[in-house]
C-alpha positions as CSV (number, residue, x, y, z in Angstrom):
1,X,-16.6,-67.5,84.2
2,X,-14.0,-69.0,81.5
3,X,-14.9,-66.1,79.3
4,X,-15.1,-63.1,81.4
5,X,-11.5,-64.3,83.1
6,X,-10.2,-64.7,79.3
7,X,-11.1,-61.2,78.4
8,X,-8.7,-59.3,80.8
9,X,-5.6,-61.8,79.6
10,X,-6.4,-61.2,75.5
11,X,-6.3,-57.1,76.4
12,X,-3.2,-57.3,78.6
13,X,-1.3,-59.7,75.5
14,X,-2.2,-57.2,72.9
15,X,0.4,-54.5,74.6
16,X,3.0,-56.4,75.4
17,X,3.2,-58.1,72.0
18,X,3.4,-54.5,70.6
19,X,5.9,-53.5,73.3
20,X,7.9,-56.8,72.2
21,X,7.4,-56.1,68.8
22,X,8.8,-52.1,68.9
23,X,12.0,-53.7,70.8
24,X,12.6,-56.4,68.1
25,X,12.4,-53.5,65.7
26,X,15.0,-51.3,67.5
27,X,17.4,-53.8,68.1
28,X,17.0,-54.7,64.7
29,X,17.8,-51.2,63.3
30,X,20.3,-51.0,66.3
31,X,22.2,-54.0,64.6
32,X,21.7,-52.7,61.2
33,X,23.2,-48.9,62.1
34,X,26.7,-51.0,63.5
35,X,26.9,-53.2,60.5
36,X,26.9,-50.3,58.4
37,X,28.9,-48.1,60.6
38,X,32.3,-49.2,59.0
39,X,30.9,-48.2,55.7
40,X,29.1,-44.4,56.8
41,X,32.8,-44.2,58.6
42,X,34.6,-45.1,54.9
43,X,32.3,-42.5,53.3
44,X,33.3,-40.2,55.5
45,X,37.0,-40.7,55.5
46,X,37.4,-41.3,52.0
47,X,34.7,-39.1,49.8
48,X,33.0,-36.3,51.8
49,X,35.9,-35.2,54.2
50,X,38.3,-34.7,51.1
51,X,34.9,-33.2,48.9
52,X,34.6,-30.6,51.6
53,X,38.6,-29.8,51.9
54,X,38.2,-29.5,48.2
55,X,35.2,-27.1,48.4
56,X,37.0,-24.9,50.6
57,X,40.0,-24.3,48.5
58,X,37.7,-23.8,45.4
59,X,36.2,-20.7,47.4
60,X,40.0,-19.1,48.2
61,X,41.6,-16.2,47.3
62,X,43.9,-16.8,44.3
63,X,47.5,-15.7,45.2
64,X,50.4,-14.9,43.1
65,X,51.8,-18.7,43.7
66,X,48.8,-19.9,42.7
67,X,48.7,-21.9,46.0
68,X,45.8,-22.1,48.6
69,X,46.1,-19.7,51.8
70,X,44.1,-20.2,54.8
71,X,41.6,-17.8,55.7
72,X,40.8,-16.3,52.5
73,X,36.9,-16.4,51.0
74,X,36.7,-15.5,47.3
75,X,34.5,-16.5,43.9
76,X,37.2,-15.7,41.5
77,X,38.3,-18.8,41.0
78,X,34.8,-20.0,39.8
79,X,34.2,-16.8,38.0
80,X,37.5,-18.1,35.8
81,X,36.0,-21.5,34.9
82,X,32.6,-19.7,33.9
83,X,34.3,-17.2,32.0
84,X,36.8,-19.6,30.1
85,X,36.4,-20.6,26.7
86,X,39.0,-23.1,26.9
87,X,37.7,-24.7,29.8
88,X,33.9,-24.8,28.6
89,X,35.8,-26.5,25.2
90,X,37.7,-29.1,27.9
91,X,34.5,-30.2,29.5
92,X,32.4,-30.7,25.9
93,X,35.4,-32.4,24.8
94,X,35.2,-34.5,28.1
95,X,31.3,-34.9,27.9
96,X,31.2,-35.9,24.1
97,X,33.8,-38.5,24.9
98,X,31.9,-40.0,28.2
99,X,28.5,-40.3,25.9
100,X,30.4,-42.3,22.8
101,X,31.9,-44.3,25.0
102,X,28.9,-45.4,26.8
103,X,26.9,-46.1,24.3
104,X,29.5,-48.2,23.2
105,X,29.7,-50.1,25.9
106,X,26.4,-50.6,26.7
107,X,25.3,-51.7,23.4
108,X,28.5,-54.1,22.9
109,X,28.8,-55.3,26.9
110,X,24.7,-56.3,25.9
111,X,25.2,-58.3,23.4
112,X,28.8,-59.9,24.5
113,X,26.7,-60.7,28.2
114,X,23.6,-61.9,26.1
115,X,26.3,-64.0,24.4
116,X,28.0,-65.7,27.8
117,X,24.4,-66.1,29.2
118,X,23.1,-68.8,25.8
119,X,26.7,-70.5,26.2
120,X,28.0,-73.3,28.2
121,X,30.9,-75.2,29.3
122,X,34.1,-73.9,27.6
123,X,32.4,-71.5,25.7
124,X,31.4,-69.8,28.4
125,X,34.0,-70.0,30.7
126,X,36.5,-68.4,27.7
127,X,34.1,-65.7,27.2
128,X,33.9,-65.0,31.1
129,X,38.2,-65.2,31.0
130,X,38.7,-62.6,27.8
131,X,36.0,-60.1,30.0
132,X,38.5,-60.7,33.1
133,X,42.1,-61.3,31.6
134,X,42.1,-57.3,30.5
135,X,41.8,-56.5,34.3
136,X,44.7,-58.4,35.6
137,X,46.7,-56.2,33.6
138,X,47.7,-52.4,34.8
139,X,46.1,-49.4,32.9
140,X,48.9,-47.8,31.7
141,X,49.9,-51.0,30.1
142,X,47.2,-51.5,28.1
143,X,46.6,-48.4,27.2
144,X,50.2,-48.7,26.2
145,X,49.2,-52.0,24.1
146,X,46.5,-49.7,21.6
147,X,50.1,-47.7,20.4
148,X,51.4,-49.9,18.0
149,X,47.8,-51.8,17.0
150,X,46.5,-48.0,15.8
151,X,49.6,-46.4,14.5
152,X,49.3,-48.6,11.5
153,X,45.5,-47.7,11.1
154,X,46.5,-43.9,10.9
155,X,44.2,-43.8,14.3
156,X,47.3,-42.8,16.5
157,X,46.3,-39.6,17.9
158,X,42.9,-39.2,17.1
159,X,39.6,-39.3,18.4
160,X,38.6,-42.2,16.8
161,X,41.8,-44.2,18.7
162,X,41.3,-42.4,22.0
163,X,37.2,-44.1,21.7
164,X,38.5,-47.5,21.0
165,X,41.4,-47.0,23.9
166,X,38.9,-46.3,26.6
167,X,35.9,-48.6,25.4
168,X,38.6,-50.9,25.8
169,X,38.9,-49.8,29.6
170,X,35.3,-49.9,30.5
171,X,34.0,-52.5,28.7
172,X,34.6,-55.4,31.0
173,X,33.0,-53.7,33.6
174,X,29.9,-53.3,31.6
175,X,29.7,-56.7,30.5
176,X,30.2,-57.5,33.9
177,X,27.3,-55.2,35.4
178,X,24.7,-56.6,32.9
179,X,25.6,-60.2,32.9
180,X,25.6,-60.3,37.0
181,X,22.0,-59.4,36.6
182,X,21.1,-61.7,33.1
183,X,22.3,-64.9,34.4
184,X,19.4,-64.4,37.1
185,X,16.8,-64.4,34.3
186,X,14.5,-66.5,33.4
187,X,15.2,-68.3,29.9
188,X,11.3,-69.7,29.6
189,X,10.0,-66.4,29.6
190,X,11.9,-65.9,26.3
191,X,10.7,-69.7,25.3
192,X,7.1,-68.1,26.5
193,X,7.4,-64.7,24.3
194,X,8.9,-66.6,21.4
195,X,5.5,-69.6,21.5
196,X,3.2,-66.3,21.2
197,X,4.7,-65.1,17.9
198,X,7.6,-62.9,19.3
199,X,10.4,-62.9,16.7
200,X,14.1,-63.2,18.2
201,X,15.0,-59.6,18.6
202,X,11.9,-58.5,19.5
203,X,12.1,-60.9,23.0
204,X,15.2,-59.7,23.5
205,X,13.9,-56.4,23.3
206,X,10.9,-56.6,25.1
207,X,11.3,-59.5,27.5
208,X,15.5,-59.6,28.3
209,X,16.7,-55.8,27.9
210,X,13.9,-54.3,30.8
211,X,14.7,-57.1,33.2
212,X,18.5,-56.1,33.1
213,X,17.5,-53.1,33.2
214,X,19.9,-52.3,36.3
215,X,22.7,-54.1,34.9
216,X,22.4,-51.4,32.2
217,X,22.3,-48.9,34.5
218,X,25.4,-49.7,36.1
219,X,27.2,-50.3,32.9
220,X,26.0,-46.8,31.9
221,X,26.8,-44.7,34.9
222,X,30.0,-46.8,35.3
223,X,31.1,-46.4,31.4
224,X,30.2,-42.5,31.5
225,X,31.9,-41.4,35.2
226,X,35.1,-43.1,33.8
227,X,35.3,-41.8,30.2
228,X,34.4,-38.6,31.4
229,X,37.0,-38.0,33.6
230,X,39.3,-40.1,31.3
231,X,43.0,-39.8,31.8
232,X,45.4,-42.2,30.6
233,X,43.8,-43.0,26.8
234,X,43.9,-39.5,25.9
235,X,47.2,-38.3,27.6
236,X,49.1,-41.5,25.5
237,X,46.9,-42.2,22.4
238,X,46.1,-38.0,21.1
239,X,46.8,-34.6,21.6
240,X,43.4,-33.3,23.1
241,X,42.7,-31.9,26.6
242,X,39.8,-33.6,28.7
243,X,38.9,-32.3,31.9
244,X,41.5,-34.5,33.6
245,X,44.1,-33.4,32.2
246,X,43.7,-29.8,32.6
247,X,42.9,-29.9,36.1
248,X,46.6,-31.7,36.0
249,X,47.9,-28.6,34.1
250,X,46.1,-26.0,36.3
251,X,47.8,-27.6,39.5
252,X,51.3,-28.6,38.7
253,X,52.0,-26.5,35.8
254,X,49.9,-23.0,36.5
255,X,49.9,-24.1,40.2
256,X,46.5,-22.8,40.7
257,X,44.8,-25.1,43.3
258,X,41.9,-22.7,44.0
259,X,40.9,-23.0,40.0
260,X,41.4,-26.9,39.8
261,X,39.1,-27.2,42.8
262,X,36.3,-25.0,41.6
263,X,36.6,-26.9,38.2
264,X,36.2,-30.1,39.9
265,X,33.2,-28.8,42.1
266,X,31.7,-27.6,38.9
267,X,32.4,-30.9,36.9
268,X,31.3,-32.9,40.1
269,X,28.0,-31.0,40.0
270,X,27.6,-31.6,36.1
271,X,28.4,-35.5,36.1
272,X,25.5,-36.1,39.1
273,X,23.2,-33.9,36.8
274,X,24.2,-36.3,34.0
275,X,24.0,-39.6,35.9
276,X,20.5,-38.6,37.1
277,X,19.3,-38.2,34.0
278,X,20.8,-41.3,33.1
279,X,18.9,-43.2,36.0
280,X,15.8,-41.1,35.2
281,X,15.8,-42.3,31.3
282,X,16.5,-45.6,31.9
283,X,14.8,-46.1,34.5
284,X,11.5,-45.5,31.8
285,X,12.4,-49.1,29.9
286,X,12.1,-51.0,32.8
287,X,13.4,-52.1,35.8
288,X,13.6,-50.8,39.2
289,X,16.5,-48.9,40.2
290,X,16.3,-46.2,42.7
291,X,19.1,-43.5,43.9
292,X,20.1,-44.2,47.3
């Protein structure tokens, strides 16, 4: 009797610890959709609503004002930034500086992070405060600063000073991105690589650099976005043109908004080929990182 009266309870506790279990899971993802809704409603607000005003313009009619019209539907203005020279030498201008200048960083912000990570005490904390004390400071102002420091050199309006200017601007925030990431690993591991014959560089290479891996994804994609679309070093500190600048030129000097959007639609497009790549490459050394 005990067990044929036992049988009919275990197949009647099987359902409804499913059904219990299916509306855990939905309040769950409930709960999760509201926390996040302030941030899909930020997205929204800030980057795709203003991407798809942008789109539109690019696809207007150019006028004789140069200024955007409603109603109009044309391809000119992208046939313009296809068919430019200048503007094809603006964007390799732009894409040679982003690459020099993350490489750069990435190599240095390793190394100064890899650095902060073996200190202690007020060794550490100083290296920590010269990575912050640059970002307390406006832009404009220290790109300011690099005026008189490479005059002298003879690197004043080069592309050499323009280089230093914006590694200068990106570097804390790759030493930042990669040292978040290092201080959470493991220093026996090294110890470990090091008692099986491992010479010092090689457990860097081979034990430190895959498991920061996303740290030095972030400092890449961080150091390239920026350098790319660089503004302030080379308006001050040189003479050439980077994409930022001429989409400045195109509309408030030539006030041609429909060919400053479809060049920023184009370089948008370029610069998420480029960071995919990026995530693609490094993604091969180690580490998992994964486009959201």
């Amino acid at each position: 009797m005990t067990e044929t009266s036992s049988t009919p309870l275990s197949t009647l506790s099987n359902p409804i610890s499913a059904a219990r279990s299916r509306l855990a899971a939905q309040s769950g993802s409930r709960r999760a959709l509201l926390l996040m809704a302030p941030l899909i409603a930020f997205e929204l607000l800030i980057f795709v609503i203003p991407f798809a005003i942008l789109l539109r313009i690019s696809f207007a009619a150019p006028s004789s004002d140069g200024v955007y019209h409603e109603g109009t539907w044309s391809l000119e203005a992208y046939q313009q930034v296809f068919a430019s020279d200048l503007i094809w030498s603006v964007l390799g201008y732009s894409f040679f500086l982003g690459v020099v200048v993350t490489v750069l960083s990435v190599a240095i912000g390793l190394f100064y992070a890899y650095a902060i990570w073996r200190s202690s005490g007020v060794v550490k904390s100083l290296l920590l405060f010269s990575v912050v004390l640059p970002l307390l400071t406006t832009l404009v102002i220290r790109t300011y600063a690099f005026d008189p420091l490479l005059q002298p050199a003879g690197l004043l309006y080069s592309t050499a000073g323009v280089v230093i200017a914006q590694l200068y601007i990106v570097l804390p925030y790759a030493v930042l991105a990669i040292y978040s990431v290092m201080a959470t690993t493991d220093w026996h591991v090294v110890e470990a690589a090091r008692d099986l014959g491992a010479s010092r560089p090689r457990s860097v290479l081979e034990v430190v650099v895959p498991q920061v891996m996303p740290g030095i994804i972030v400092a890449a994609v961080v150091s390239f976005a920026w350098s790319v679309g660089a503004y302030a070093a080379p308006e001050l500190l040189s003479n050439n043109i980077t994409f930022a600048i001429y989409v400045e030129s195109l509309m408030l000097g030539d006030m041609s908004y429909p060919t400053a959007a479809a060049l920023s639609a184009v370089m948008l497009g370029l610069m998420s080929v480029c960071i995919a790549v990026i995530f693609g490459v490094l993604n091969r050394f180690g580490g998992e990182f994964e486009l959201a």
